[in-house]
C-alpha positions in Angstrom: -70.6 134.7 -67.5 -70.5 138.6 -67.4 -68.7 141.0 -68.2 -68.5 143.5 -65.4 -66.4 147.2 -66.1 -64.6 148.9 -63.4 -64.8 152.3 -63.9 -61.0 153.5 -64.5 -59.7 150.2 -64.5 -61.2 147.5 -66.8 -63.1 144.8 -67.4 -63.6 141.4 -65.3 -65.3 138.3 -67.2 -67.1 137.0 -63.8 -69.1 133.4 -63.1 -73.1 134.0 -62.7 -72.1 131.8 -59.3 -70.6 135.1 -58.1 -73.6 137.0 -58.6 -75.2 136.6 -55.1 -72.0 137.1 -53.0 -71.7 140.1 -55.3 -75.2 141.4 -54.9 -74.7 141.0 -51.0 -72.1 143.3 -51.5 -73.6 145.8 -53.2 -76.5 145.7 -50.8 -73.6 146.8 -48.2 -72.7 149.7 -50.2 -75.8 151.0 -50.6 -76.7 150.4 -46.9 -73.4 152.4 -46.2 -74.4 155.1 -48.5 -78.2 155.4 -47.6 -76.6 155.9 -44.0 -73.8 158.9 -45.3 -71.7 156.9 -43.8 -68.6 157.2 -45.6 -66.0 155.0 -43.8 -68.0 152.1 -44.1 -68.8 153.4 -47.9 -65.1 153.2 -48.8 -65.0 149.6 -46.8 -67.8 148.3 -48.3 -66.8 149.4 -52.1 -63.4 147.9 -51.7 -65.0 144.8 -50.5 -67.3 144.8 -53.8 -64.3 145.7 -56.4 -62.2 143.1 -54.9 -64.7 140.6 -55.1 -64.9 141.4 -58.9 -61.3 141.3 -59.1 -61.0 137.7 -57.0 -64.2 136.0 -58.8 -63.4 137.5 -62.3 -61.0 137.2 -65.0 -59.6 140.5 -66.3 -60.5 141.1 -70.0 -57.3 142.3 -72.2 -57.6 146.0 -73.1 -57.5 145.3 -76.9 -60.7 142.8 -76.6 -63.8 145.1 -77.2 -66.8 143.5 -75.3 -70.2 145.1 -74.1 -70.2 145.5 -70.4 -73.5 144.1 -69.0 -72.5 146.2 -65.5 -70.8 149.3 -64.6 -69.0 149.7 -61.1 -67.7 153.3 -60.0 -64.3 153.6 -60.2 -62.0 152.5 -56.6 -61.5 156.5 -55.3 -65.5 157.5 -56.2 -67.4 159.5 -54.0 -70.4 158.7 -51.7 -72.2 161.3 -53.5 -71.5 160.2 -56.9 -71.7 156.7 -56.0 -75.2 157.6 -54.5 -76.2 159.2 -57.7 -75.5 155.8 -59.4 -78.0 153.6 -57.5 -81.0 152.5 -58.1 -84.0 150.5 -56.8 -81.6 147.2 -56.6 -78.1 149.1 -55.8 -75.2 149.1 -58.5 -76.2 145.2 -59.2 -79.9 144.2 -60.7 -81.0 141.1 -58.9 
């Protein structure tokens, strides 16, 4: 399991079996954002947050856990989103 954070929203405990549907995902994102494409940005990040959401289990507010991966928040910016990535996108691996 890991704990993945939604910026603005919370944390998702989510299954290592999600991990490569998740990192096919992100590689969407940054596709969409490499391109400055922003419509299929906004697509493509909804797609990756709901995945989270679907795949994970939402961790109680008052349980303090270390994420081990930050997503931007549902309403972020290409830019900022941009700004985010790295070599391997918003997900290592």
């Amino acid at each position: 399991m890991m704990i993945i954070r939604i910026l603005g929203e919370g944390q998702y405990d989510v299954p290592e079996s999600a991990l490569t549907e998740l990192n096919t995902l992100d590689a969407a994102v940054q596709a969409a954002v490499e391109a400055g494409d922003t419509i299929a940005f906004r697509a493509r990040l909804d797609d990756l947050l709901a995945a989270v959401r679907e795949r994970g289990t939402y961790v109680p507010d008052d349980v303090l856990t270390a994420s081990d991966l930050v997503l931007p928040a549902p309403d972020s910016e290409l830019a900022e989103v941009a700004a985010l990535l790295g070599d391997e996108g918003l997900i290592p691996g």
